[in-house]
ZAMARGU-4260 file (C-alpha; in steps of 0.2 Angstrom, whole numbers, plus 5000, padded with zeros to 4 digits):
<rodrens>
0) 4886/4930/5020 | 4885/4927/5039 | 4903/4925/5045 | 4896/4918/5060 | 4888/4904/5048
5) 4893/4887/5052 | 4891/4875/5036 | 4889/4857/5043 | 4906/4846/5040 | 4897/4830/5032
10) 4890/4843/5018 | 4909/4849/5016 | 4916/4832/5017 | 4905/4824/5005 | 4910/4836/4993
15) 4926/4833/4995 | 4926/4814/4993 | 4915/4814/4978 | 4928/4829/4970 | 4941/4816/4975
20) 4934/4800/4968 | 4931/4809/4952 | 4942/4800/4938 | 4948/4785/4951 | 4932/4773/4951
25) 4925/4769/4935 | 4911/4758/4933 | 4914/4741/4923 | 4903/4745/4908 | 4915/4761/4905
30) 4930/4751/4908 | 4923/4739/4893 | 4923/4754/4880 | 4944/4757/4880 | 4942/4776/4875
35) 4932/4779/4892 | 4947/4774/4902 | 4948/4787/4918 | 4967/4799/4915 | 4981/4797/4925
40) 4977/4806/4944 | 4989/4820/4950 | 4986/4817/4970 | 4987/4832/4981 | 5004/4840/4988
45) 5012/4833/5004 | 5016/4848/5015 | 5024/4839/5028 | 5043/4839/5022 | 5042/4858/5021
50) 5035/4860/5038 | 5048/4849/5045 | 5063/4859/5035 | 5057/4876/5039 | 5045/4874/5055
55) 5060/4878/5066 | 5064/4894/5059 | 5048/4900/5061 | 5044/4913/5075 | 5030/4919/5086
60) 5033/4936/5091 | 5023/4945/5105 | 5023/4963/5110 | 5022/4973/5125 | 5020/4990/5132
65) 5020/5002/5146 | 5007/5013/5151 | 5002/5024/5168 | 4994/5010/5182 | 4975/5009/5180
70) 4976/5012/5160 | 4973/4995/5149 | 4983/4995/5132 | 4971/5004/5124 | 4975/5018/5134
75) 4960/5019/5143 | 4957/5019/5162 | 4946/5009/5174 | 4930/5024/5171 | 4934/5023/5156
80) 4931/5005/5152 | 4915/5006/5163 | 4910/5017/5151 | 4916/5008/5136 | 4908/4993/5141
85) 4890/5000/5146 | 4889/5009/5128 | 4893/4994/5117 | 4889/4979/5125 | 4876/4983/5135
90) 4884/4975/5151 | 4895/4982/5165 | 4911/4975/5171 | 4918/4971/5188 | 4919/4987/5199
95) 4938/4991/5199 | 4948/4993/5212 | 4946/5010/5222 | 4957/5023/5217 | 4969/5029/5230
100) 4967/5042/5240 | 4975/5058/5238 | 4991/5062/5245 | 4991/5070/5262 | 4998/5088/5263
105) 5011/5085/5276 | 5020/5075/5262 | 5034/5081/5254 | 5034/5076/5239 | 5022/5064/5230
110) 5026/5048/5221 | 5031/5048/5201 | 5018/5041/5192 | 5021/5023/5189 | 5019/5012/5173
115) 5016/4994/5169 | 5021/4983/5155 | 5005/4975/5149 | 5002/4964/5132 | 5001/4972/5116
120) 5000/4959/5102 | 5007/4946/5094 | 5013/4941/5076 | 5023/4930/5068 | 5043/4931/5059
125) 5055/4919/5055 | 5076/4918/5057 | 5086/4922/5041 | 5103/4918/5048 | 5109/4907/5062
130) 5117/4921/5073 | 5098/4927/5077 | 5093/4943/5065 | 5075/4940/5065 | 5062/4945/5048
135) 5045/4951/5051 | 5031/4965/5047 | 5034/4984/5053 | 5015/4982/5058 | 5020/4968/5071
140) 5033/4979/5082 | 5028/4997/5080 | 5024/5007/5094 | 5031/4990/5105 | 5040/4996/5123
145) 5049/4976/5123 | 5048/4963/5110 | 5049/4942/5113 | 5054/4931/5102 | 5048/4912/5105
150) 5057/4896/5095 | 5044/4882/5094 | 5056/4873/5105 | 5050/4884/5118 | 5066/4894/5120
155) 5061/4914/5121 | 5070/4928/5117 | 5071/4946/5122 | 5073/4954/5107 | 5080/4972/5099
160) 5072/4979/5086 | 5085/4985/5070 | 5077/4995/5061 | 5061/4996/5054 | 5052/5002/5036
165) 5034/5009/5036 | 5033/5010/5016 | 5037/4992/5012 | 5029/4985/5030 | 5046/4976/5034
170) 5058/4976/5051 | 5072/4968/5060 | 5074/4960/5073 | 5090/4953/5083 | 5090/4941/5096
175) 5106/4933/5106 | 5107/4916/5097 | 5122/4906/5088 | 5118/4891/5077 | 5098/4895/5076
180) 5088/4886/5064 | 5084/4896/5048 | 5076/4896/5034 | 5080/4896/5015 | 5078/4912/5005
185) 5072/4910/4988 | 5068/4920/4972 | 5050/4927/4971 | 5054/4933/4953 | 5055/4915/4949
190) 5035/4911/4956 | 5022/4907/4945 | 5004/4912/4947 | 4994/4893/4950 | 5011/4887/4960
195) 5007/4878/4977 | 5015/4889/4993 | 5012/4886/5011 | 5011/4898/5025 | 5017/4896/5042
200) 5013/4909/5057 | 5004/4912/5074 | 4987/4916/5069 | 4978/4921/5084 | 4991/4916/5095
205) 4991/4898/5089 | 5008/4896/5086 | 5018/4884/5070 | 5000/4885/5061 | 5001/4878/5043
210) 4989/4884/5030 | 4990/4882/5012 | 4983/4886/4995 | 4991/4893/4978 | 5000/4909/4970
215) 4984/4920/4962 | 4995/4934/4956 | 5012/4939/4954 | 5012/4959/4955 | 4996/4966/4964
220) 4999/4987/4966 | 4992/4988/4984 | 5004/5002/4990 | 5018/5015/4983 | 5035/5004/4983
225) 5028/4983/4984 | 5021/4974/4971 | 5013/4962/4981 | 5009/4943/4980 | 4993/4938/4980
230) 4987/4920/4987 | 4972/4911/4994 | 4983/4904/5008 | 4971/4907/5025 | 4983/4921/5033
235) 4972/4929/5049 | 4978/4939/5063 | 4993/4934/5070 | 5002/4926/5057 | 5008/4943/5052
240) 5026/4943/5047 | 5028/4926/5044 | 5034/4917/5028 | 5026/4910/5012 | 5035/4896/5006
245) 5037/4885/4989 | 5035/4868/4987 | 5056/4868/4986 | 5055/4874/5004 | 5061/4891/5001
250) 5055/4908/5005 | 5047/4919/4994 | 5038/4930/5002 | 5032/4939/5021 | 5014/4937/5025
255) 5007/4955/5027 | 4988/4960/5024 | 4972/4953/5020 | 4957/4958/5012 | 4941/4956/5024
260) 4925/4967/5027 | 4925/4954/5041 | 4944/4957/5051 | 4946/4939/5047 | 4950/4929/5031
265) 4942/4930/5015 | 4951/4922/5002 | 4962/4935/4996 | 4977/4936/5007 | 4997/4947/5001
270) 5014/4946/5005 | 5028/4956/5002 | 5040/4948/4989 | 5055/4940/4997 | 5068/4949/4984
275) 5061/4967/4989 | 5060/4962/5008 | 5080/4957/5008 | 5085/4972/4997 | 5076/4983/5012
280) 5085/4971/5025 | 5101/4975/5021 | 5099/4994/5022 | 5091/4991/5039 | 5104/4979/5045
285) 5118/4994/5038 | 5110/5007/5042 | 5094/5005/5052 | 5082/5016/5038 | 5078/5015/5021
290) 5085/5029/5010 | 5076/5032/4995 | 5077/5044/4979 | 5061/5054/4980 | 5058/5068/4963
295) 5040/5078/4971 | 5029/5076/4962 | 5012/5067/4962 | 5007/5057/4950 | 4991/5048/4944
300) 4989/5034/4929 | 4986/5040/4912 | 4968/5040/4908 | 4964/5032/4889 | 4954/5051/4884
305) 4969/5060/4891 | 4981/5048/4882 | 4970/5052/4868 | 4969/5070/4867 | 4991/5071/4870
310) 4993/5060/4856 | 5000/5048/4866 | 4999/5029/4858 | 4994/5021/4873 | 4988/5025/4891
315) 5005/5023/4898 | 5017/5032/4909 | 5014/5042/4924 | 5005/5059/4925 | 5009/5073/4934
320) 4994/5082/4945 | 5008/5092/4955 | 5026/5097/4957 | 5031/5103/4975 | 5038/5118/4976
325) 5059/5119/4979 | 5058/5099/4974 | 5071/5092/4963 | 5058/5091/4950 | 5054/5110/4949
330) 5072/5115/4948 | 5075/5103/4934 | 5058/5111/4924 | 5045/5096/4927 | 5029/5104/4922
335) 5010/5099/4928 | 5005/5089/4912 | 5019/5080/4910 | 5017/5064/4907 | 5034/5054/4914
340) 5036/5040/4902 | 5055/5033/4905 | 5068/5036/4921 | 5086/5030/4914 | 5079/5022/4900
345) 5066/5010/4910 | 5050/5012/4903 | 5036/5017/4917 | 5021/5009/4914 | 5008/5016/4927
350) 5010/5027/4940 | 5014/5018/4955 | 5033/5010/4943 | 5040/5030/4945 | 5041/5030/4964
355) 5046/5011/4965 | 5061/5015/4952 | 5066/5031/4957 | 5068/5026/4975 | 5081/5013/4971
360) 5091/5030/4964 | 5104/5034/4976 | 5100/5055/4983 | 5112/5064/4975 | 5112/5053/4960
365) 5106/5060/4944 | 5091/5054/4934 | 5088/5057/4915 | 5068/5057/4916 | 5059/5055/4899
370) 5043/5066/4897 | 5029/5068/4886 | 5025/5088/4881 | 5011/5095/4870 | 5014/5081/4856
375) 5031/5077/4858 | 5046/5068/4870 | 5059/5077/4881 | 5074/5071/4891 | 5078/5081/4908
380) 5091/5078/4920 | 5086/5079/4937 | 5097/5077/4953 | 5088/5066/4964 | 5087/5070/4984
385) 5081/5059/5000 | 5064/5054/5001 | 5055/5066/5016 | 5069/5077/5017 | 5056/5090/5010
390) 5037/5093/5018 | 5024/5099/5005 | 5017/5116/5009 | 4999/5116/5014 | 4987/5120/5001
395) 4980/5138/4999 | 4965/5144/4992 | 4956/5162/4988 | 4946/5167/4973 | 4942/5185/4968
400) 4931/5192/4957 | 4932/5194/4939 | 4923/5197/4922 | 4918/5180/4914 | 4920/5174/4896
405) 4909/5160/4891 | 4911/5144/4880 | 4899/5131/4873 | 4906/5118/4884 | 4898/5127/4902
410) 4912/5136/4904 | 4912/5152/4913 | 4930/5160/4916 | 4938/5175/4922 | 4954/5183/4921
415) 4965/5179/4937 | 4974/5193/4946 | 4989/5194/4953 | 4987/5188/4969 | 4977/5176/4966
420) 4992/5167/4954 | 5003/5170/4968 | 4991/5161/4978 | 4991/5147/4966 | 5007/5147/4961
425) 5002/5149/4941 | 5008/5161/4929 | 4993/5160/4918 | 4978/5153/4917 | 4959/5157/4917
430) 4948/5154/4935 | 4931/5146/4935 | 4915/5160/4938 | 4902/5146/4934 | 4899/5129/4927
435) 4886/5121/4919 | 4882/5107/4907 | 4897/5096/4901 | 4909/5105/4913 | 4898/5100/4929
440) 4896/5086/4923 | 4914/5082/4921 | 4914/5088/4940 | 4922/5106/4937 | 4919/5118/4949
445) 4918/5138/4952 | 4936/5141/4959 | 4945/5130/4949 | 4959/5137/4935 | 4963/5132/4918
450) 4982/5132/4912 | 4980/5124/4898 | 4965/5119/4884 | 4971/5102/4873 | 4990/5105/4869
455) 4987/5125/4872 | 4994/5133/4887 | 4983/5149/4892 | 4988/5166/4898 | 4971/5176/4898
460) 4954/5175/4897 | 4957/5181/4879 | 4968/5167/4874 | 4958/5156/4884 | 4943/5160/4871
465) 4954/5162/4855 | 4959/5142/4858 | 4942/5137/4862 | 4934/5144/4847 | 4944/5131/4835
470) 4943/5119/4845 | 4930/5104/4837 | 4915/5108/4846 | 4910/5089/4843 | 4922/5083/4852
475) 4927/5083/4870 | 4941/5097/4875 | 4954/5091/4887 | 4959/5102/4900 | 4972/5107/4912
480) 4965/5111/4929 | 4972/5115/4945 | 4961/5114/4963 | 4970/5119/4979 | 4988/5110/4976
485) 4984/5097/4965 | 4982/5098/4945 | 4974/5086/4935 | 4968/5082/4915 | 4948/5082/4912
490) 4940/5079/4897 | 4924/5090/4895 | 4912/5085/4880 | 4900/5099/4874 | 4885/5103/4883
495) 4873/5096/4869 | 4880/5077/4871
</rodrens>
């Protein structure tokens, strides 16, 4: 669809009366026929109590910052933009202001370079208590030189910025205030997917704007820590930051992304749940960061073949493609393969539940992590440490030549030397010479190393045989297979399929 498209309003509005009438005028030879009456009518919501209660509270937040004179806030100076302008538009700008001269030689000393503080952006937040702390998006301050905080009774505030947390898109904000209007805190465990919210915020810059629509999911996995809510609530630029209310007028969530191919709204609009956002307030307001329990190791869903092929009874529980080298995971004896089923007796259902769970673990802390082993459950006790305390080490490659052993499923594999297990930080395994048939088209490729065939580890190219030949060559063969850093599960059928 053209979003430039304007659809004419009497089309729209005819709509909408006609889907409004529906049920309220009913003609008199139905009315004669007492089954045929019209139901009782719901009418629509009234907003305008909860705009009144928590209007005040609401926020418009603009950003500024300093850059060297001549440069805009892209960081690009007056050739520049020239430039910029020609290229993509097609049109040139006003000719700048010439540049001045260079400084004469009998000068002593030239001046420093000056900057100016020019606009950045703007967003939206609202006040959670009355002595000024400000709640908004990460997004809406980072990379701000000053921030301003404007009331919608025109009062504006320079503010300081508390803290602020990348991962879950929340900060803090404090401004110089007593008895400021704020608003209620709710309970976003409580909402109900179909349940009538309102958002409030400064889209495009037009500040106290009221949209509204309903709850169409509880728990959308958009990122590593936030289960998101999903709404239809019109949430465009601008009203980042700002709440999502309840019909009780009651917070329960900060307006934070959209879903556009277009920049603008779409339909499909999230905010970060108000419980999560408080539980990271506090840690910022204490502390200003977040410190959370992190184990190293990446971690995918569990496919349904690969829960098959571990005689798993359901895709369930998080997967491990890598464990990091010196992480708390590796001392404890994590294994690529494991599949992390429980952390303290909570049941991890996909991937992205291990990272939300473990990083409310306190570092230092200790964590009995359940995991699924070649056909059976294990307990280990792993000490937790701070999330980025420890960098991943680049990824290494190097493949040498070996003698190759071949297989039914288009396998060609080699023994692998010393060096290259040091280089890939294996024990065992087998390295890919070739691939063909079900193996390429199960995307294998020449490089890649096996460590394990179904519940088989593999030493050799020898044992690497010896395993595939009982294998069921009807079947598909699930194997362990390690590229670069990152080890995965792929489940190879036989080339004849």
């Amino acid at each position: 669809m053209n979003v430039n498209k304007l659809f004419p309003i009497e089309k729209i509005a005819s709509t909408l009366v006609l889907s409004a009438c529906v049920g309220l005028v009913v003609p008199t030879a139905i009315n004669a026929n007492p089954v045929a009456l019209a139901a009782p009518v719901t009418g629509l919501p009234d907003f305008t109590e909860l705009v009144e209660k928590s209007g005040p509270a609401v926020v418009n937040i603009r950003t500024t910052e300093k850059v060297p004179t001549g440069q805009n806030a892209n960081g690009l100076d007056d050739d520049q933009m020239q430039e910029f302008f020609r290229r993509f538009f097609g049109v040139p700008v006003p000719t700048p202001t010439p540049k001045a001269q260079p400084t004469p030689k009998n000068r002593k000393q030239a001046p420093q370079a000056q900057e100016e503080e020019v606009p950045r952006g703007v967003g939206s937040g609202f006040i959670i208590s009355q002595d000024g702390f400000v709640l908004t998006n990460a997004h809406v301050v980072e990379g701000a030189s000053e921030v301003y905080v404007k009331l919608t009774d025109k009062r504006e505030f320079k503010a300081k910025v508390i803290g602020a947390d990348r991962r879950t898109d929340v900060a803090v904000l404090k401004i110089d205030g007593s008895k400021l209007p704020r608003v209620t805190v709710g309970d976003s465990d409580k909402i109900k997917a179909g349940e009538w919210v309102i958002a409030i915020g400064s889209p495009f810059d037009l500040d106290n704007t009221v949209t509204a629509g309903i709850i169409s999911a509880k728990a959308r996995d958009t990122g590593d820590y936030l289960p998101l809510i999903q709404t239809d609530v019109a949430v465009n630029p601008g009203n980042s930051g700002g709440p999502l209310i309840n019909m009780r007028g009651e917070v329960i969530g900060v307006n934070s992304q959209i879903y556009s191919r277009s920049g603008g709204y779409m339909g499909i609009s999230f905010a970060i749940p108000i419980d999560e956002a408080m539980r990271v307030v506090e840690q910022l307001k204490s502390a200003g960061k977040v410190v959370r329990g992190y184990l190293g190791v990446e971690r995918i869903d569990v496919p349904k073949e690969v829960a098959e092929g571990l005689g798993l009874a359901k895709a369930q529980g998080a997967l491990i493609q890598r464990v990091m080298p010196g992480s708390p995971a590796e001392k404890a004896g994590v294994e690529v393969g494991d599949v992390i089923q429980k952390v303290n007796g909570t049941v991890i259902e996909k991937a992205v539940d291990l990272n939300r769970i473990v990083g409310d673990i306190k570092p230092g802390g200790k964590a009995t992590v359940t995991v699924w082993r070649k056909g059976g459950a294990k307990d280990i006790v792993i000490t937790v440490a701070e999330a980025d305390a420890e960098k991943a080490p680049a990824a290494k490659t190097g493949k040498q030549k070996a003698e190759p052993a071949v297989n039914v499923f288009g396998l060609s594999v080699a023994d692998l030397s010393d060096a290259q297990k040091r280089e890939s930080q294996v024990s065992g395994g087998v390295i890919l010479e070739s691939v063909d048939g079900g193996a390429a088209k199960a995307g294998l490729q020449a490089g890649d190393i096996i460590t394990r065939v179904n519940n088989s580890d593999i030493k050799d190219a020898k044992e690497f045989a010896a395993v595939m030949a009982k294998v069921d060559a009807k079947k598909a063969v699930l194997l362990l297979v390690k590229r670069g850093e990152v080890s995965k599960f792929v489940a190879v059928r036989p080339t004849t399929q």
